[in-house]
N, C-alpha and C positions, 0 to 999 in steps of 0.2 A: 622704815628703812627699805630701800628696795634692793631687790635683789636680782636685776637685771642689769643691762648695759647694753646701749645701744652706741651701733660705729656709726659715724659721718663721714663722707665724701668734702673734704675744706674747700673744693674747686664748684663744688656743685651741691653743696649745703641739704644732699639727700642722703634718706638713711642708705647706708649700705647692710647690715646684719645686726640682728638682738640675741645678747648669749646671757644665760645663767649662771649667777655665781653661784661658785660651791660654797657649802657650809662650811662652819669651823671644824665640825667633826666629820666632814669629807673631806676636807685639806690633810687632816691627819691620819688620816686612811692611805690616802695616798703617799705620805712621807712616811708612814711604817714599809708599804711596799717598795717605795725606792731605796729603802734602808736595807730592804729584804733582798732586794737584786745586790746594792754594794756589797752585801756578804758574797755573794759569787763573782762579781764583777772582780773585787780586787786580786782573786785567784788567777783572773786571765793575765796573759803575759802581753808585755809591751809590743812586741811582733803581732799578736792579736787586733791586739786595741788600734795600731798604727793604719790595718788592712781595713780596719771600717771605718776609721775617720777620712783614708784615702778612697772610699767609696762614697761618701758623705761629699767629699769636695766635688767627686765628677756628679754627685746629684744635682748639689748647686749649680752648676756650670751646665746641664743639659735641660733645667729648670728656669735658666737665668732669665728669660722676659718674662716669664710668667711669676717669677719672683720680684722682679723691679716693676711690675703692675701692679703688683697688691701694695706695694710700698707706696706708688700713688696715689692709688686710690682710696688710700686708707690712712694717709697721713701728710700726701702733698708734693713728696718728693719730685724734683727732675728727674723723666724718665730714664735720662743718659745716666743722672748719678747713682739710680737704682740699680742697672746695670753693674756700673763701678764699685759698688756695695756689695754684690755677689759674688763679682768675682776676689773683693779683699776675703771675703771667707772662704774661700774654696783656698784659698793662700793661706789663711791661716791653720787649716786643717790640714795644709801638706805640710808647712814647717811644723807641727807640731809633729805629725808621726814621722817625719824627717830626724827630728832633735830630743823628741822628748825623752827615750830612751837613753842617750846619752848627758841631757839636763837633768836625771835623776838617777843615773850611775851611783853606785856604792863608791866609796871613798876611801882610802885603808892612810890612818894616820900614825906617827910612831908616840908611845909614850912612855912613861919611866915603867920600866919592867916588864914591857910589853908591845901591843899594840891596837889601834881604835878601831873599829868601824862605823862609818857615819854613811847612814841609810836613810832613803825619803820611801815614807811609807803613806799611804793615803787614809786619811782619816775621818772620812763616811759619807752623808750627804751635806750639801752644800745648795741654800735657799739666795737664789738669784732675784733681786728685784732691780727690776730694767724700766730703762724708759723706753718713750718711743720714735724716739730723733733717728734714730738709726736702726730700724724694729730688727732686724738680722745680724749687724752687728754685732751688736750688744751683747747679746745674746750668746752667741758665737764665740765671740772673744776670752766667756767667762767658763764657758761650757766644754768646748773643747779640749782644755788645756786640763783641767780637772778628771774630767771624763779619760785622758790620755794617763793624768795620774793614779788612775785607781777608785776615783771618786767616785761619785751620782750626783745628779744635778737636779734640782723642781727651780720653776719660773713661774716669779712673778710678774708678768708684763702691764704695759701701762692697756688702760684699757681701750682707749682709740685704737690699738692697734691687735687686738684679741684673731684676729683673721690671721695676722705671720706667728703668732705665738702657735695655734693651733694645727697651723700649716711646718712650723719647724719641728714640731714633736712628729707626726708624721713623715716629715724627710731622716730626720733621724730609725724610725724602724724601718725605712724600703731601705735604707743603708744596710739594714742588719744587726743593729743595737737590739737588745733586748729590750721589752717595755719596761718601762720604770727605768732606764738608766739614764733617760734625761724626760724629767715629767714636767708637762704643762697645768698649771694649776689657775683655771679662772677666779680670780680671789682677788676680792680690792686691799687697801691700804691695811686696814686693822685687821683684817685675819694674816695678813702677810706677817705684821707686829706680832701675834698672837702666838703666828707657826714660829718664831725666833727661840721660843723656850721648851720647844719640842726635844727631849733628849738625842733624838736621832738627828737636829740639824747640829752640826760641827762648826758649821762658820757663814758668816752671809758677805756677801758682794752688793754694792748698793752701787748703782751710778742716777744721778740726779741732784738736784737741788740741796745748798750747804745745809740749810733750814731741816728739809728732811733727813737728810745724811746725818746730824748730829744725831739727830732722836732714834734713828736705827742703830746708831753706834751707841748710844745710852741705855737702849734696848738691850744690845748684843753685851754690851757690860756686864750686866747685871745677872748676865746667866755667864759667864766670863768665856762669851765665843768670839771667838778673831771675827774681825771686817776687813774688808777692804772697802775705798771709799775714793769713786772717783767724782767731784763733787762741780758747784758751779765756777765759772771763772770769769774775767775781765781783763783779757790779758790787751798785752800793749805790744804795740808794732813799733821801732824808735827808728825816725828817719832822721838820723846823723849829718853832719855838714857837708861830708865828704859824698852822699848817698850818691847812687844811681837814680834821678827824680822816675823818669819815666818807667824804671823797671821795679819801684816801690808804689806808685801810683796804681800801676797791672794788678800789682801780687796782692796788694790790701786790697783792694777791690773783689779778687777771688776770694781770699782770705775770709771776708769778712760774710760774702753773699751764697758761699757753699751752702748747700741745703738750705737755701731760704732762711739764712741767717741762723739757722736752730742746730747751733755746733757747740761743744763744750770751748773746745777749742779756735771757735774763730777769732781771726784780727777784730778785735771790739774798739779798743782803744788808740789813733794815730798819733803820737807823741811825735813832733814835728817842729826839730829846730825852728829858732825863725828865721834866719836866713832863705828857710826854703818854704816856711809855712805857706803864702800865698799863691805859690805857684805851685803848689801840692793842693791844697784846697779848689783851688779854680780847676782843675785838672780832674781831682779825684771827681768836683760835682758834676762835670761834664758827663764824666763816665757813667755815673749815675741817673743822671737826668735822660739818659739814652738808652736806658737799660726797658726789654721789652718783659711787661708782666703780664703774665697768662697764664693759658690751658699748659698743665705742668709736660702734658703727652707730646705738645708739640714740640719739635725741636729747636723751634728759632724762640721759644721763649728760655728769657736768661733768670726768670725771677717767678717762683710758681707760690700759691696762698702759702699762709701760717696754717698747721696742723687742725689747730679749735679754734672754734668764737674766743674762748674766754684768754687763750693765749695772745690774739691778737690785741683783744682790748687792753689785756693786763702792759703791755708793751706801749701801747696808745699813751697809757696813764702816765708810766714811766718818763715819754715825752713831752707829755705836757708838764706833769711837776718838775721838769728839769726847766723848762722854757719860763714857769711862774717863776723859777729861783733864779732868772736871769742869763740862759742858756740862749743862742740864737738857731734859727733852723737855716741851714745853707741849700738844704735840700729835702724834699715829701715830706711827711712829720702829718698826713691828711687821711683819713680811713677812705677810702674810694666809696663812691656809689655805685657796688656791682655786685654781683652775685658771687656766693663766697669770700672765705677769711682771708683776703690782700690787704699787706699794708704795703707803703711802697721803699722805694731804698731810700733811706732817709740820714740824711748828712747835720751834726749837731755839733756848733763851738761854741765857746766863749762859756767854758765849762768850771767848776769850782768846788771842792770837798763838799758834801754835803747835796749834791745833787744827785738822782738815780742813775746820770749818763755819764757822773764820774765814779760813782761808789758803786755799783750794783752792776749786776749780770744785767744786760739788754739782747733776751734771747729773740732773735727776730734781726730782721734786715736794718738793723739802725748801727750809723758809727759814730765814733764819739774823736773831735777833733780837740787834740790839744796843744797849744803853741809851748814850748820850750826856749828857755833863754841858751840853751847851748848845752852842747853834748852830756856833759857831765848833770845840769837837770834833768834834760830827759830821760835818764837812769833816774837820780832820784822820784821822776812823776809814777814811771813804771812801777818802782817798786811800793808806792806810794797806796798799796791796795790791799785789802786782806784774803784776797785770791793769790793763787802761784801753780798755775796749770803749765800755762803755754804761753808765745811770746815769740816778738821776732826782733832783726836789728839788719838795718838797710846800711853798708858801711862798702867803699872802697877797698877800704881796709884791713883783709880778712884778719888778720892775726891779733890786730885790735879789738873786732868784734867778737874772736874767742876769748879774748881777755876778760871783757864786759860780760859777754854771756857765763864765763865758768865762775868768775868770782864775787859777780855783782848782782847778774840778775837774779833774784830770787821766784824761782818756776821750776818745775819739774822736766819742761822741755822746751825748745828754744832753736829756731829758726834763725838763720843768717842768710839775709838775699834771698830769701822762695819763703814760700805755704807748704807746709805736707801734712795730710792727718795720719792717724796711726799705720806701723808699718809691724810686719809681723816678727821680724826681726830684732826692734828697737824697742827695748823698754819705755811704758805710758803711764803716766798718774805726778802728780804734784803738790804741794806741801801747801802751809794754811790750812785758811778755810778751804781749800778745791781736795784735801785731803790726806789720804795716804795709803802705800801700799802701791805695786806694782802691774800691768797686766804686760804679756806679750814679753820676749825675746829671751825665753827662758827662765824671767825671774817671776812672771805669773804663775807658772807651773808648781815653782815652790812656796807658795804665798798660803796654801790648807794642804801643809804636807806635816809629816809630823817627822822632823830632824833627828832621827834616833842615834846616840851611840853607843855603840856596844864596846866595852873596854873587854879586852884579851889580857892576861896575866901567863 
Protein backbone atom coordinates (compact mmCIF):
# COMPACT_ATOMS: atom_id res chain seq x y z
CA UNK A 1 0.00 0.00 0.00
CA UNK A 2 1.52 3.26 -0.46
CA UNK A 3 1.69 5.88 1.36
CA UNK A 4 2.28 8.83 -0.75
CA UNK A 5 0.20 11.01 -3.18
CA UNK A 6 1.00 12.65 -5.85
CA UNK A 7 -0.98 15.91 -7.40
CA UNK A 8 -1.39 16.49 -11.24
CA UNK A 9 -1.95 19.55 -13.28
CA UNK A 10 -5.41 18.01 -15.54
CA UNK A 11 -4.37 21.05 -18.26
CA UNK A 12 -0.85 19.83 -18.37
CA UNK A 13 -0.75 16.19 -17.24
CA UNK A 14 2.43 17.20 -14.89
CA UNK A 15 3.16 16.52 -11.56
CA UNK A 16 2.70 19.29 -9.47
CA UNK A 17 3.67 17.97 -5.50
CA UNK A 18 4.19 14.42 -3.72
CA UNK A 19 2.86 14.52 0.02
CA UNK A 20 2.81 11.87 2.72
CA UNK A 21 0.17 10.16 4.41
CA UNK A 22 -0.23 10.17 7.82
CA UNK A 23 -0.61 6.97 9.85
CA UNK A 24 -3.62 5.70 11.56
CA UNK A 25 -1.97 6.39 14.77
CA UNK A 26 -0.84 9.95 13.64
CA UNK A 27 -4.39 10.82 12.48
CA UNK A 28 -5.33 10.18 16.21
CA UNK A 29 -2.78 12.24 17.62
CA UNK A 30 -3.86 14.85 15.97
CA UNK A 31 -7.74 14.45 16.68
CA UNK A 32 -6.86 14.05 20.72
CA UNK A 33 -5.08 17.54 19.98
CA UNK A 34 -8.04 19.09 18.26
CA UNK A 35 -10.07 17.65 20.93
CA UNK A 36 -7.54 19.28 23.44
CA UNK A 37 -8.07 22.97 21.76
CA UNK A 38 -12.19 22.27 21.76
CA UNK A 39 -11.86 22.04 25.55
CA UNK A 40 -10.63 25.77 25.44
CA UNK A 41 -12.09 26.86 22.18
CA UNK A 42 -15.70 26.32 23.52
CA UNK A 43 -14.88 28.84 26.51
CA UNK A 44 -14.24 31.58 24.04
CA UNK A 45 -17.26 33.71 23.41
CA UNK A 46 -19.15 34.45 20.25
CA UNK A 47 -17.73 38.15 19.88
CA UNK A 48 -14.23 36.25 20.00
CA UNK A 49 -14.91 33.73 17.55
CA UNK A 50 -16.88 36.40 15.10
CA UNK A 51 -13.38 38.82 15.05
CA UNK A 52 -11.33 35.82 13.66
CA UNK A 53 -13.54 34.34 11.21
CA UNK A 54 -13.82 38.28 10.05
CA UNK A 55 -10.15 38.21 9.81
CA UNK A 56 -10.24 34.93 7.90
CA UNK A 57 -12.53 36.43 5.19
CA UNK A 58 -10.20 39.62 4.64
CA UNK A 59 -7.32 36.88 4.33
CA UNK A 60 -9.17 35.26 1.64
CA UNK A 61 -10.03 38.21 -0.20
CA UNK A 62 -6.36 39.72 -0.05
CA UNK A 63 -5.10 36.05 -0.93
CA UNK A 64 -7.77 35.71 -3.73
CA UNK A 65 -5.62 34.97 -7.14
CA UNK A 66 -3.31 33.30 -5.46
CA UNK A 67 -6.06 31.16 -4.17
CA UNK A 68 -8.02 30.68 -7.46
CA UNK A 69 -4.44 29.53 -8.93
CA UNK A 70 -3.87 26.83 -6.91
CA UNK A 71 -7.57 25.91 -7.66
CA UNK A 72 -6.40 25.65 -11.34
CA UNK A 73 -3.78 24.26 -11.08
CA UNK A 74 -4.56 21.56 -9.11
CA UNK A 75 -7.91 20.67 -10.05
CA UNK A 76 -8.84 22.63 -13.48
CA UNK A 77 -10.98 25.30 -12.39
CA UNK A 78 -11.83 28.50 -14.59
CA UNK A 79 -9.58 30.98 -13.33
CA UNK A 80 -12.54 33.60 -13.19
CA UNK A 81 -14.58 30.96 -11.20
CA UNK A 82 -11.75 30.42 -8.72
CA UNK A 83 -11.92 33.88 -8.05
CA UNK A 84 -15.74 33.69 -7.52
CA UNK A 85 -15.11 30.75 -5.12
CA UNK A 86 -13.01 32.97 -2.68
CA UNK A 87 -14.90 35.41 -2.59
CA UNK A 88 -18.32 33.03 -1.60
CA UNK A 89 -16.17 32.26 1.48
CA UNK A 90 -15.04 35.34 2.53
CA UNK A 91 -19.06 35.79 2.42
CA UNK A 92 -19.65 33.04 4.31
CA UNK A 93 -17.32 33.97 7.12
CA UNK A 94 -18.92 37.32 7.34
CA UNK A 95 -22.58 35.97 7.54
CA UNK A 96 -21.61 33.59 9.95
CA UNK A 97 -19.87 36.07 12.60
CA UNK A 98 -22.67 38.49 11.34
CA UNK A 99 -25.48 35.78 12.62
CA UNK A 100 -24.14 33.05 14.29
CA UNK A 101 -24.43 34.53 17.66
CA UNK A 102 -27.96 35.30 17.23
CA UNK A 103 -28.60 31.58 15.27
CA UNK A 104 -27.60 30.18 18.62
CA UNK A 105 -29.12 32.55 21.09
CA UNK A 106 -30.65 30.83 24.23
CA UNK A 107 -34.36 30.53 23.96
CA UNK A 108 -36.48 30.88 27.41
CA UNK A 109 -39.86 28.75 26.82
CA UNK A 110 -42.85 28.63 29.20
CA UNK A 111 -43.83 25.39 30.87
CA UNK A 112 -46.29 23.77 33.49
CA UNK A 113 -45.00 25.15 36.68
CA UNK A 114 -42.38 26.82 35.33
CA UNK A 115 -40.02 27.60 32.81
CA UNK A 116 -37.45 26.07 29.92
CA UNK A 117 -34.28 26.92 28.71
CA UNK A 118 -33.24 25.81 25.35
CA UNK A 119 -29.50 26.27 24.65
CA UNK A 120 -26.99 25.15 21.59
CA UNK A 121 -24.07 24.14 23.13
CA UNK A 122 -21.12 22.74 20.93
CA UNK A 123 -20.32 19.24 20.98
CA UNK A 124 -16.43 18.64 20.18
CA UNK A 125 -14.60 17.79 17.15
CA UNK A 126 -16.25 17.37 13.94
CA UNK A 127 -14.17 15.03 10.99
CA UNK A 128 -14.95 16.74 7.52
CA UNK A 129 -14.46 14.66 4.51
CA UNK A 130 -14.47 16.80 1.37
CA UNK A 131 -14.02 16.55 -2.11
CA UNK A 132 -12.34 18.37 -4.62
CA UNK A 133 -14.96 20.04 -6.98
CA UNK A 134 -14.86 23.06 -4.95
CA UNK A 135 -11.31 22.62 -2.81
CA UNK A 136 -12.17 25.89 -0.67
CA UNK A 137 -15.54 25.76 -0.51
CA UNK A 138 -16.28 22.75 0.84
CA UNK A 139 -14.35 23.19 3.03
CA UNK A 140 -15.34 26.39 4.36
CA UNK A 141 -18.90 25.94 4.26
CA UNK A 142 -18.52 23.11 6.97
CA UNK A 143 -15.71 24.65 8.91
CA UNK A 144 -16.76 27.84 9.64
CA UNK A 145 -20.04 27.66 10.88
CA UNK A 146 -18.97 24.85 13.55
CA UNK A 147 -15.80 26.41 14.28
CA UNK A 148 -18.42 29.78 14.94
CA UNK A 149 -20.33 27.17 17.23
CA UNK A 150 -17.85 26.06 19.61
CA UNK A 151 -16.61 23.31 17.69
CA UNK A 152 -13.14 22.04 16.09
CA UNK A 153 -12.86 20.86 12.80
CA UNK A 154 -9.87 18.01 11.13
CA UNK A 155 -10.23 17.60 7.04
CA UNK A 156 -10.20 15.05 5.27
CA UNK A 157 -9.61 16.44 1.61
CA UNK A 158 -9.67 14.59 -1.63
CA UNK A 159 -6.32 13.98 -2.51
CA UNK A 160 -5.89 15.85 -6.04
CA UNK A 161 -6.16 18.60 -4.15
CA UNK A 162 -3.73 18.15 -0.73
CA UNK A 163 -2.05 21.78 -2.00
CA UNK A 164 -5.56 24.13 -0.78
CA UNK A 165 -6.11 21.60 2.15
CA UNK A 166 -2.58 22.49 3.41
CA UNK A 167 -2.82 26.03 2.28
CA UNK A 168 -6.33 26.46 4.13
CA UNK A 169 -4.97 25.22 7.66
CA UNK A 170 -2.34 27.82 7.31
CA UNK A 171 -4.80 30.77 6.43
CA UNK A 172 -6.80 29.80 9.25
CA UNK A 173 -3.64 30.42 11.83
CA UNK A 174 -2.34 34.05 10.06
CA UNK A 175 -6.12 34.71 10.96
CA UNK A 176 -5.47 33.93 14.44
CA UNK A 177 -7.11 30.61 15.32
CA UNK A 178 -5.18 28.61 17.41
CA UNK A 179 -3.52 25.39 15.94
CA UNK A 180 -5.78 22.51 16.13
CA UNK A 181 -8.91 24.40 15.88
CA UNK A 182 -9.28 23.62 12.40
CA UNK A 183 -6.60 20.68 11.51
CA UNK A 184 -5.58 19.22 8.11
CA UNK A 185 -5.19 15.73 8.28
CA UNK A 186 -3.38 14.05 5.04
CA UNK A 187 -5.14 10.78 5.32
CA UNK A 188 -6.80 8.79 2.46
CA UNK A 189 -10.33 7.03 2.36
CA UNK A 190 -9.90 4.20 5.24
CA UNK A 191 -8.12 5.93 7.91
CA UNK A 192 -10.65 8.68 7.44
CA UNK A 193 -13.41 5.40 8.14
CA UNK A 194 -11.12 4.42 10.74
CA UNK A 195 -10.89 8.11 12.55
CA UNK A 196 -15.06 7.87 12.54
CA UNK A 197 -14.84 5.67 15.83
CA UNK A 198 -12.49 7.99 17.59
CA UNK A 199 -14.28 9.00 20.84
CA UNK A 200 -13.43 12.44 20.36
CA UNK A 201 -14.92 12.74 16.82
CA UNK A 202 -18.88 13.81 17.58
CA UNK A 203 -20.20 13.97 14.14
CA UNK A 204 -18.79 13.74 10.33
CA UNK A 205 -19.93 15.90 7.30
CA UNK A 206 -19.47 13.93 4.17
CA UNK A 207 -19.98 15.75 0.64
CA UNK A 208 -19.42 13.22 -2.37
CA UNK A 209 -20.62 10.36 -4.07
CA UNK A 210 -24.39 8.48 -2.82
CA UNK A 211 -22.16 5.21 -3.13
CA UNK A 212 -19.61 6.55 -0.53
CA UNK A 213 -21.93 8.63 1.49
CA UNK A 214 -24.10 5.56 2.51
CA UNK A 215 -20.96 3.70 3.85
CA UNK A 216 -19.87 6.79 5.89
CA UNK A 217 -23.13 7.15 7.25
CA UNK A 218 -23.13 3.23 7.98
CA UNK A 219 -19.99 3.87 9.44
CA UNK A 220 -21.02 6.90 11.55
CA UNK A 221 -24.11 4.54 12.72
CA UNK A 222 -22.61 2.16 14.28
CA UNK A 223 -20.69 4.38 16.72
CA UNK A 224 -24.20 6.26 16.64
CA UNK A 225 -22.54 9.80 15.48
CA UNK A 226 -24.86 12.33 13.50
CA UNK A 227 -23.78 13.02 9.54
CA UNK A 228 -24.59 15.23 7.56
CA UNK A 229 -24.60 14.14 3.91
CA UNK A 230 -24.60 16.27 0.92
CA UNK A 231 -24.43 13.54 -1.71
CA UNK A 232 -24.66 13.00 -5.70
CA UNK A 233 -27.34 14.30 -7.82
CA UNK A 234 -29.11 14.49 -11.40
CA UNK A 235 -31.30 17.02 -11.07
CA UNK A 236 -33.58 18.18 -13.92
CA UNK A 237 -34.18 21.62 -15.47
CA UNK A 238 -38.21 21.60 -16.81
CA UNK A 239 -38.70 23.78 -19.70
CA UNK A 240 -42.54 24.20 -19.69
CA UNK A 241 -44.85 25.32 -22.65
CA UNK A 242 -45.15 28.52 -21.51
CA UNK A 243 -41.01 29.00 -21.02
CA UNK A 244 -38.87 31.66 -22.04
CA UNK A 245 -36.83 29.51 -24.97
CA UNK A 246 -33.90 31.75 -25.31
CA UNK A 247 -33.53 32.55 -21.57
CA UNK A 248 -33.82 28.67 -20.63
CA UNK A 249 -31.43 27.78 -23.54
CA UNK A 250 -28.67 30.60 -21.68
CA UNK A 251 -29.27 29.36 -18.08
CA UNK A 252 -28.99 25.48 -18.76
CA UNK A 253 -26.00 25.99 -20.61
CA UNK A 254 -24.37 27.89 -17.59
CA UNK A 255 -26.20 25.60 -15.34
CA UNK A 256 -24.99 22.66 -16.63
CA UNK A 257 -21.06 23.86 -17.70
CA UNK A 258 -20.05 25.74 -14.34
CA UNK A 259 -16.90 24.31 -13.17
CA UNK A 260 -16.46 22.01 -16.09
CA UNK A 261 -19.45 20.38 -15.42
CA UNK A 262 -18.23 18.89 -11.88
CA UNK A 263 -21.13 20.51 -9.75
CA UNK A 264 -23.32 18.65 -7.36
CA UNK A 265 -25.60 20.74 -8.33
CA UNK A 266 -25.53 21.40 -11.96
CA UNK A 267 -28.54 21.54 -14.73
CA UNK A 268 -27.76 17.68 -15.69
CA UNK A 269 -30.89 16.72 -16.86
CA UNK A 270 -33.18 19.12 -19.73
CA UNK A 271 -36.82 17.81 -19.50
CA UNK A 272 -38.31 19.64 -22.37
CA UNK A 273 -41.80 19.82 -23.45
CA UNK A 274 -42.31 18.93 -26.94
CA UNK A 275 -43.77 21.71 -28.18
CA UNK A 276 -40.48 23.46 -27.65
CA UNK A 277 -38.07 20.27 -27.59
CA UNK A 278 -36.49 21.00 -31.18
CA UNK A 279 -35.95 24.41 -30.98
CA UNK A 280 -34.47 23.93 -27.52
CA UNK A 281 -32.10 21.31 -28.74
CA UNK A 282 -30.86 22.97 -32.09
CA UNK A 283 -30.29 26.11 -29.93
CA UNK A 284 -28.83 24.38 -26.88
CA UNK A 285 -26.27 22.45 -29.47
CA UNK A 286 -25.37 25.50 -31.18
CA UNK A 287 -24.20 26.88 -27.93
CA UNK A 288 -22.35 24.06 -27.28
CA UNK A 289 -20.65 23.36 -30.50
CA UNK A 290 -19.19 26.99 -29.95
CA UNK A 291 -18.02 26.64 -26.79
CA UNK A 292 -14.05 27.39 -26.67
CA UNK A 293 -12.08 24.52 -24.52
CA UNK A 294 -8.74 25.21 -23.21
CA UNK A 295 -6.00 26.65 -20.99
CA UNK A 296 -8.34 26.95 -17.91
CA UNK A 297 -5.87 30.57 -17.04
CA UNK A 298 -7.22 32.04 -20.12
CA UNK A 299 -10.02 34.09 -20.13
CA UNK A 300 -11.76 33.44 -23.42
CA UNK A 301 -11.84 29.86 -22.50
CA UNK A 302 -15.51 29.00 -21.52
CA UNK A 303 -14.66 24.99 -20.84
CA UNK A 304 -11.27 23.97 -19.02
CA UNK A 305 -10.13 19.74 -18.44
CA UNK A 306 -11.97 17.37 -16.03
CA UNK A 307 -9.87 17.31 -12.75
CA UNK A 308 -8.23 13.36 -13.36
CA UNK A 309 -7.69 10.90 -16.09
CA UNK A 310 -9.79 8.43 -14.34
CA UNK A 311 -12.71 11.04 -14.02
CA UNK A 312 -12.82 11.86 -17.42
CA UNK A 313 -12.76 8.23 -18.66
CA UNK A 314 -15.24 7.23 -15.96
CA UNK A 315 -17.75 9.96 -17.79
CA UNK A 316 -16.49 8.65 -21.44
CA UNK A 317 -17.81 5.19 -20.21
CA UNK A 318 -20.95 6.53 -18.87
CA UNK A 319 -21.51 7.90 -22.64
CA UNK A 320 -20.88 5.27 -24.36
CA UNK A 321 -23.20 2.67 -22.19
CA UNK A 322 -25.82 5.23 -22.65
CA UNK A 323 -25.41 5.39 -26.62
CA UNK A 324 -25.10 1.06 -26.59
CA UNK A 325 -28.53 1.28 -24.94
CA UNK A 326 -29.88 3.49 -27.60
CA UNK A 327 -29.12 6.99 -26.57
CA UNK A 328 -28.09 9.41 -29.50
CA UNK A 329 -25.17 12.03 -29.34
CA UNK A 330 -26.50 15.64 -30.59
CA UNK A 331 -23.24 16.90 -29.68
CA UNK A 332 -18.97 15.80 -28.57
CA UNK A 333 -19.41 12.52 -26.71
CA UNK A 334 -15.32 12.19 -28.26
CA UNK A 335 -12.17 12.29 -25.85
CA UNK A 336 -9.93 14.90 -27.77
CA UNK A 337 -6.50 14.11 -28.98
CA UNK A 338 -4.57 16.50 -26.75
CA UNK A 339 -2.72 16.99 -23.94
CA UNK A 340 -4.63 16.89 -20.69
CA UNK A 341 -8.14 15.62 -19.15
CA UNK A 342 -10.74 17.34 -21.78
CA UNK A 343 -13.76 15.98 -22.71
CA UNK A 344 -15.83 18.15 -24.73
CA UNK A 345 -19.71 19.56 -24.00
CA UNK A 346 -21.56 16.88 -24.95
CA UNK A 347 -25.26 17.05 -25.72
CA UNK A 348 -27.24 13.43 -25.29
CA UNK A 349 -31.09 12.38 -26.34
CA UNK A 350 -33.25 9.88 -27.06
CA UNK A 351 -32.77 8.72 -23.37
CA UNK A 352 -34.55 5.87 -21.35
CA UNK A 353 -34.64 4.29 -17.62
CA UNK A 354 -31.99 2.19 -17.40
CA UNK A 355 -29.34 4.24 -19.09
CA UNK A 356 -26.37 6.14 -17.09
CA UNK A 357 -27.44 9.55 -18.89
CA UNK A 358 -30.92 8.87 -17.43
CA UNK A 359 -30.22 7.19 -14.02
CA UNK A 360 -26.89 8.25 -12.70
CA UNK A 361 -24.81 11.48 -11.84
CA UNK A 362 -22.73 12.56 -15.23
CA UNK A 363 -20.22 14.56 -13.29
CA UNK A 364 -18.54 16.29 -16.25
CA UNK A 365 -19.58 18.46 -19.14
CA UNK A 366 -22.35 16.15 -20.58
CA UNK A 367 -26.28 16.97 -20.60
CA UNK A 368 -28.84 14.78 -20.88
CA UNK A 369 -31.90 15.75 -23.30
CA UNK A 370 -35.33 14.60 -22.51
CA UNK A 371 -38.56 15.24 -24.62
CA UNK A 372 -41.77 15.44 -22.47
CA UNK A 373 -45.19 14.94 -23.67
CA UNK A 374 -46.47 18.19 -21.65
CA UNK A 375 -46.04 20.00 -18.61
CA UNK A 376 -47.49 17.74 -16.04
CA UNK A 377 -44.77 14.69 -17.47
CA UNK A 378 -42.11 16.58 -17.34
CA UNK A 379 -42.69 16.77 -13.36
CA UNK A 380 -43.35 13.21 -13.48
CA UNK A 381 -39.66 12.61 -15.56
CA UNK A 382 -38.10 14.92 -12.97
CA UNK A 383 -39.03 13.31 -10.33
CA UNK A 384 -38.59 10.17 -11.84
CA UNK A 385 -34.91 9.80 -10.09
CA UNK A 386 -33.41 8.62 -6.81
CA UNK A 387 -31.50 11.82 -6.48
CA UNK A 388 -33.44 15.28 -4.93
CA UNK A 389 -30.49 17.92 -4.62
CA UNK A 390 -31.45 20.60 -6.97
CA UNK A 391 -33.45 21.56 -9.96
CA UNK A 392 -34.89 24.21 -11.92
CA UNK A 393 -38.40 25.08 -13.92
CA UNK A 394 -38.45 27.57 -16.94
CA UNK A 395 -42.27 28.90 -16.61
CA UNK A 396 -43.87 32.32 -17.60
CA UNK A 397 -45.78 31.74 -14.96
CA UNK A 398 -44.20 32.50 -11.86
CA UNK A 399 -46.84 31.53 -9.41
CA UNK A 400 -47.40 28.19 -11.16
CA UNK A 401 -43.96 27.46 -11.12
CA UNK A 402 -44.01 28.00 -7.09
CA UNK A 403 -46.82 25.62 -7.17
CA UNK A 404 -44.82 22.93 -8.89
CA UNK A 405 -41.60 23.67 -7.18
CA UNK A 406 -43.27 23.71 -3.39
CA UNK A 407 -45.50 20.75 -3.78
CA UNK A 408 -44.35 18.54 -6.46
CA UNK A 409 -40.94 18.77 -7.12
CA UNK A 410 -39.08 16.52 -4.92
CA UNK A 411 -35.35 18.30 -4.28
CA UNK A 412 -34.11 19.98 -1.60
CA UNK A 413 -33.54 23.32 -3.75
CA UNK A 414 -35.06 24.55 -6.71
CA UNK A 415 -34.58 27.30 -9.26
CA UNK A 416 -37.29 29.09 -11.27
CA UNK A 417 -36.02 31.11 -14.37
CA UNK A 418 -31.89 31.37 -13.35
CA UNK A 419 -29.02 29.01 -12.11
CA UNK A 420 -27.62 29.89 -8.62
CA UNK A 421 -25.32 27.69 -6.53
CA UNK A 422 -25.10 28.10 -2.91
CA UNK A 423 -25.77 31.22 -1.09
CA UNK A 424 -24.77 31.92 2.51
CA UNK A 425 -27.80 32.95 3.49
CA UNK A 426 -30.11 30.06 2.02
CA UNK A 427 -30.36 26.80 3.39
CA UNK A 428 -28.34 23.80 1.06
CA UNK A 429 -28.73 19.92 0.90
CA UNK A 430 -31.57 17.50 -0.33
CA UNK A 431 -33.46 14.45 0.26
CA UNK A 432 -33.04 10.68 -1.28
CA UNK A 433 -30.20 9.38 -2.32
CA UNK A 434 -28.28 13.36 -2.55
CA UNK A 435 -29.04 13.10 1.24
CA UNK A 436 -29.68 14.97 4.30
CA UNK A 437 -29.15 17.56 6.71
CA UNK A 438 -28.53 21.18 6.10
CA UNK A 439 -25.52 23.57 5.48
CA UNK A 440 -25.51 27.43 5.37
CA UNK A 441 -28.35 30.02 6.44
CA UNK A 442 -28.35 29.44 9.90
CA UNK A 443 -29.74 25.83 9.95
CA UNK A 444 -25.98 24.37 9.39
CA UNK A 445 -24.72 26.00 12.38
CA UNK A 446 -27.23 23.76 14.30
CA UNK A 447 -26.74 20.56 12.61
CA UNK A 448 -23.50 19.24 15.68
CA UNK A 449 -24.98 21.41 18.36
CA UNK A 450 -26.31 19.59 21.13
CA UNK A 451 -30.22 21.28 21.84
CA UNK A 452 -30.18 21.36 25.51
CA UNK A 453 -33.06 22.14 27.76
CA UNK A 454 -32.93 23.15 31.02
CA UNK A 455 -36.54 22.94 32.80
CA UNK A 456 -36.85 25.54 35.68
CA UNK A 457 -39.56 24.61 38.43
Amino acid sequence: MTNTVTTINPATEETIAQYTLLTLEQAQQAVDKTHDTFLKWRQTSFSERADLLNNLASIFEKNKQQLAELMTLEMGKLYSQGLQEVELCAAICRYTAENGASQLADETRQMQNGKAIITYQPTGVLLGIQPWNFPLYQVIRYAVTNIMAGNTTVLKHAGNVFGMAEKIESLFIEAGFEKYCFTNLLIDGKTASELISHPAIRGVTFTGSDGTGKKVAERAGKYVKKTVLELGSNDAYLVLDDADLALAVKTCLQGRMVNNGQTCVAAKRFVVVDALYDDFKNALSEQLKSMKMGDPMDKETNLGPMAREDLRDQIHQQVQESVAKGATVVAGGNIPEQTGFYYPPTLLENLSPGMPAYDDELFGPVASLIKAKDNQDAMRIANDSRYGLGGGIFSKDENKAIELAKNHFETGMININGYGLAQPNLPFGGVKDSGHGREHGGFGIREFVNIKTIMIS
